[in-house]
Backbone as a chain_set.jsonl record, in Angstrom:
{"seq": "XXXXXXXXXXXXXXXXXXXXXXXXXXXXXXXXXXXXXXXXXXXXXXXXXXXXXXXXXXXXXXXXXXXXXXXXXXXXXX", "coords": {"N": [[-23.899, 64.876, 88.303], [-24.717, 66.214, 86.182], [-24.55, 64.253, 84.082], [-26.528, 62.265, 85.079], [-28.633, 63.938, 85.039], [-29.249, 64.02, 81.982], [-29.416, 61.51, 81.2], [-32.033, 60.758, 82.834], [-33.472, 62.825, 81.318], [-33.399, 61.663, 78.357], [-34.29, 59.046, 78.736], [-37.386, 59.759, 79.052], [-37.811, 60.766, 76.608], [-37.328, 58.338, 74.838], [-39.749, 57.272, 75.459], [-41.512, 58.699, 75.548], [-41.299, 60.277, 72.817], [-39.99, 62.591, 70.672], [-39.411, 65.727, 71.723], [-39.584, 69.266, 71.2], [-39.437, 71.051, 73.254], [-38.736, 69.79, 75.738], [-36.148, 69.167, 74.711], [-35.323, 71.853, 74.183], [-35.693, 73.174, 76.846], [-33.849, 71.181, 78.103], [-31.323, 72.312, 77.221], [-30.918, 74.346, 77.704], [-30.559, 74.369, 80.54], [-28.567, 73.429, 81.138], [-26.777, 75.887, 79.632], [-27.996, 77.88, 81.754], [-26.402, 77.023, 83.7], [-23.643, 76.956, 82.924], [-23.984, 79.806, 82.54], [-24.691, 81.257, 85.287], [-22.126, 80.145, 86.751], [-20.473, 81.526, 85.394], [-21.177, 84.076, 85.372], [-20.638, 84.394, 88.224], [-17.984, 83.991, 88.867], [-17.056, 86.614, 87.274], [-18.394, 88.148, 89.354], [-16.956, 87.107, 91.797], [-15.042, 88.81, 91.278], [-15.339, 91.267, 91.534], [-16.502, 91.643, 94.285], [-15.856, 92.084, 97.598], [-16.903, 92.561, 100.065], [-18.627, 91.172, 102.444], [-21.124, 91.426, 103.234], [-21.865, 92.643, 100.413], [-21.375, 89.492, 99.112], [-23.531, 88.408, 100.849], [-25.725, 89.128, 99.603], [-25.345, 89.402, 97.053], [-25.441, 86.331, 96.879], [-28.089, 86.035, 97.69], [-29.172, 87.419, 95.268], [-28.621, 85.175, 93.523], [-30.175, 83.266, 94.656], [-32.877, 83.799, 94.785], [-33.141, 84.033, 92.293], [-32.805, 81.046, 91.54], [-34.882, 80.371, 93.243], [-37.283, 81.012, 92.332], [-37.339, 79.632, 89.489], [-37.453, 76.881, 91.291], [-39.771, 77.37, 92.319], [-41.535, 77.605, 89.862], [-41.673, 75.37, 89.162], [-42.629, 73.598, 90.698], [-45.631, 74.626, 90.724], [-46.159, 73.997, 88.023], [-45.951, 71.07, 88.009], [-47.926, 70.354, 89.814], [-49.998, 70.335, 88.531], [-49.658, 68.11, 86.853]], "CA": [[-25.31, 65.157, 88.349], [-25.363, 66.674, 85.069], [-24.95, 62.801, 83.596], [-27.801, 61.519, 85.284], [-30.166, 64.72, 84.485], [-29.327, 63.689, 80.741], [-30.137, 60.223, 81.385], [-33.315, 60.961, 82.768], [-34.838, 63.356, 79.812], [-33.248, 60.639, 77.398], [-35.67, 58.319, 78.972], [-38.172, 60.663, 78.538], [-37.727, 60.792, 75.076], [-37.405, 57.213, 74.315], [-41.404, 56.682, 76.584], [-42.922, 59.916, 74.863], [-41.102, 60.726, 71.602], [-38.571, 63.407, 70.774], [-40.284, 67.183, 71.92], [-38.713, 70.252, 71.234], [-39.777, 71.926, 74.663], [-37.913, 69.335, 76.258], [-34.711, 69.259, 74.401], [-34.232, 72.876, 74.576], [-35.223, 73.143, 78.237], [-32.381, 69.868, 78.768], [-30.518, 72.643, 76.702], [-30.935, 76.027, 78.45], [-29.933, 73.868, 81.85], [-26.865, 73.276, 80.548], [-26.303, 77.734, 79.163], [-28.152, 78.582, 82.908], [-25.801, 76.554, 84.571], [-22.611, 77.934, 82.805], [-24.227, 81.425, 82.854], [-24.758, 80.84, 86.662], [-20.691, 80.029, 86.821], [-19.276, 82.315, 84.888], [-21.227, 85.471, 86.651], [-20.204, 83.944, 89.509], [-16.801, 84.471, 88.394], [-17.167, 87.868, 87.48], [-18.773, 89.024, 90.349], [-16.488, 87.322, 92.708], [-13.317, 89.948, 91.137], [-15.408, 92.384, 92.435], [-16.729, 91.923, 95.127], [-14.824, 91.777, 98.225], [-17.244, 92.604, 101.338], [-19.105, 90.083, 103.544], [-22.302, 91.84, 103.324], [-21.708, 92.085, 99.821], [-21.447, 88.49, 99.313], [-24.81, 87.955, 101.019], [-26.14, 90.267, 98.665], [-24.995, 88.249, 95.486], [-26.135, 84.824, 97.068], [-29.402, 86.419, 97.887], [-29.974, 87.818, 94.207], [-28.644, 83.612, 92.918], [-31.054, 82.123, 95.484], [-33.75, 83.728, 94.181], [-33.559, 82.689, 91.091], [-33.039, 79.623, 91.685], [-36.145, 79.894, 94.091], [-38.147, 81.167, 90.949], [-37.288, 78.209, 88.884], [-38.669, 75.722, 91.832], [-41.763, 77.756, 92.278], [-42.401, 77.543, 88.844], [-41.928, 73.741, 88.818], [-44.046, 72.718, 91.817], [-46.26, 75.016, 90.572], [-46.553, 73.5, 86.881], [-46.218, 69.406, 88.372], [-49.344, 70.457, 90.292], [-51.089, 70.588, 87.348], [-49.406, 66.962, 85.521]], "C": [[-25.838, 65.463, 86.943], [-25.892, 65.551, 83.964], [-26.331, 61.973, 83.852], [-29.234, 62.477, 84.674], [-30.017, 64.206, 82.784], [-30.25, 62.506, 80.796], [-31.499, 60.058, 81.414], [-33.805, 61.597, 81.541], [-34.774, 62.746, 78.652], [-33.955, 59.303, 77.612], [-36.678, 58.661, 78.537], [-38.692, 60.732, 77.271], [-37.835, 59.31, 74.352], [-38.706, 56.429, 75.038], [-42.181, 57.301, 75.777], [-42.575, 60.209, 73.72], [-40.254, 62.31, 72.276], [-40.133, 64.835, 71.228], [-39.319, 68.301, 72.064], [-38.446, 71.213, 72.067], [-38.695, 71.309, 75.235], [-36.64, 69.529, 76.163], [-34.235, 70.834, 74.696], [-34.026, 73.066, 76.041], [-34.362, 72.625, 78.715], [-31.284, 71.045, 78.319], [-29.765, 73.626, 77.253], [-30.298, 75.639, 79.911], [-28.65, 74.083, 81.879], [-26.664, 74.902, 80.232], [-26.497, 77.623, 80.641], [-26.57, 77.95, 83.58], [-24.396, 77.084, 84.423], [-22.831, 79.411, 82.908], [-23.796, 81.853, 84.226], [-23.108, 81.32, 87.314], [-19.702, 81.187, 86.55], [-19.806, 84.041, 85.413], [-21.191, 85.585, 87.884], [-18.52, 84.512, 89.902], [-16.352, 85.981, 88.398], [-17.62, 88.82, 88.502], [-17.718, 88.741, 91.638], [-15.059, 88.174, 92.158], [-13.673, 91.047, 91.652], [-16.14, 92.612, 93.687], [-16.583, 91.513, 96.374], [-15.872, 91.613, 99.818], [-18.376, 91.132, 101.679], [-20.976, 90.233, 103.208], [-23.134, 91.945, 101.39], [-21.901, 90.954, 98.972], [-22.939, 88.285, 99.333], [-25.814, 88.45, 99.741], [-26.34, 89.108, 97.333], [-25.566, 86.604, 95.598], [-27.912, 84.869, 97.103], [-30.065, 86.725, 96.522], [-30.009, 86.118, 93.86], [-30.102, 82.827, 93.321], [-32.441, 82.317, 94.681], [-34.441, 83.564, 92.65], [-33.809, 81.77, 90.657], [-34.954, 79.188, 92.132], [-37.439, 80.176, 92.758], [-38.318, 80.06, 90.115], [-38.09, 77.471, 89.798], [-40.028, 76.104, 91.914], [-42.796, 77.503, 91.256], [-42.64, 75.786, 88.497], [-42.355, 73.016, 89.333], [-45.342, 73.378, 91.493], [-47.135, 74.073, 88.838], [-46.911, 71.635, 87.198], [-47.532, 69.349, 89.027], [-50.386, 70.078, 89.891], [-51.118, 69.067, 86.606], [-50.471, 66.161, 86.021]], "O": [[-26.953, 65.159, 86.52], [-26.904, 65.586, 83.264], [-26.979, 61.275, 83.073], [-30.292, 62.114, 84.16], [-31.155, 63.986, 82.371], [-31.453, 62.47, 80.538], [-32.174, 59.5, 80.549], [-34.511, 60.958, 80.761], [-35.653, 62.936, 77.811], [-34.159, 58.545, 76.664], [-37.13, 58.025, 77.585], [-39.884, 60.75, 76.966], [-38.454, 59.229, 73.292], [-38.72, 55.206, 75.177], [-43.227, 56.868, 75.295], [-43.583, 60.562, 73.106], [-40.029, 62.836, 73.366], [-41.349, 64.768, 71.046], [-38.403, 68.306, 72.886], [-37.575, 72.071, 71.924], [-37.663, 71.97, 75.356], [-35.935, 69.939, 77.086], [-33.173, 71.132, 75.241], [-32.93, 73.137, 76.596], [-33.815, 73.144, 79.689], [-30.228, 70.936, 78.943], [-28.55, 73.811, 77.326], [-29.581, 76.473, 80.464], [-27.893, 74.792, 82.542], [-26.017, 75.204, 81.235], [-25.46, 77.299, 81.22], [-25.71, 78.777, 83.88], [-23.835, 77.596, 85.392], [-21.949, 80.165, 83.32], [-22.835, 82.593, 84.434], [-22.834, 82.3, 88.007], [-18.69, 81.616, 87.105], [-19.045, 84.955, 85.731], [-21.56, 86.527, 88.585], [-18.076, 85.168, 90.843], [-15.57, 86.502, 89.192], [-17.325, 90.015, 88.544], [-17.487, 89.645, 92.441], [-14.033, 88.027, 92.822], [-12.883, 91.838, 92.168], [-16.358, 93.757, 94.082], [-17.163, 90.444, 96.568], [-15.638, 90.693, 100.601], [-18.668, 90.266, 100.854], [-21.795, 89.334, 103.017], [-24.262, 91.59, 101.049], [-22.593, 91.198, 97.983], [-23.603, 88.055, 98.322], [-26.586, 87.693, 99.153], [-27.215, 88.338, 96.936], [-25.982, 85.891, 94.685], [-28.722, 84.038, 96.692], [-31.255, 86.449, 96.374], [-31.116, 85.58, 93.863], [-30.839, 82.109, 92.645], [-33.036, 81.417, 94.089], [-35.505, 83.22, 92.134], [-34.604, 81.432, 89.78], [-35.791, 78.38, 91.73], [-38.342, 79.383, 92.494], [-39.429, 79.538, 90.022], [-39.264, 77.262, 89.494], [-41.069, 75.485, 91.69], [-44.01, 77.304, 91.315], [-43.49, 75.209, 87.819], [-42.602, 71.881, 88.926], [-46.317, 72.777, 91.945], [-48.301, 73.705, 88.694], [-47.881, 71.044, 86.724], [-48.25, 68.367, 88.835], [-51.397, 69.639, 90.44], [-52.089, 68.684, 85.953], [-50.787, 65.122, 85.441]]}, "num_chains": 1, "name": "protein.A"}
């Protein structure tokens, strides 16, 4: 997946010209996504319960859900 999201904003770039918004956002995808992973990591050594768990998926989700809000919210606008 991560191959094709390249692909795409390297289109992007070769339609509209290079933009430095873009590239870092293509950039920060790539940090969130290992960030994402690796406190994923760390949280699952500690944390063992069920409820727990939900807990930790529930804080991810909404992050995630933040990100789409903000990006149906901004395409609204293109």
């Amino acid at each position: 997946m991560r191959d094709v999201a390249d692909e795409k904003t390297e289109e992007l770039f070769k339609r509209l010209g290079e933009n430095n918004n873009l590239s870092a956002f293509q950039k920060s995808m790539d940090v969130s996504v290992q960030l994402m992973q690796n406190a994923f990591f760390d949280i699952k050594k500690k944390e063992g319960t069920e409820e727990g768990k939900r807990e930790v998926k529930e804080a991810f989700e909404f992050q995630i859900a933040y990100l789409v809000a903000n990006y149906n919210r901004f395409f609204s606008l293109l």
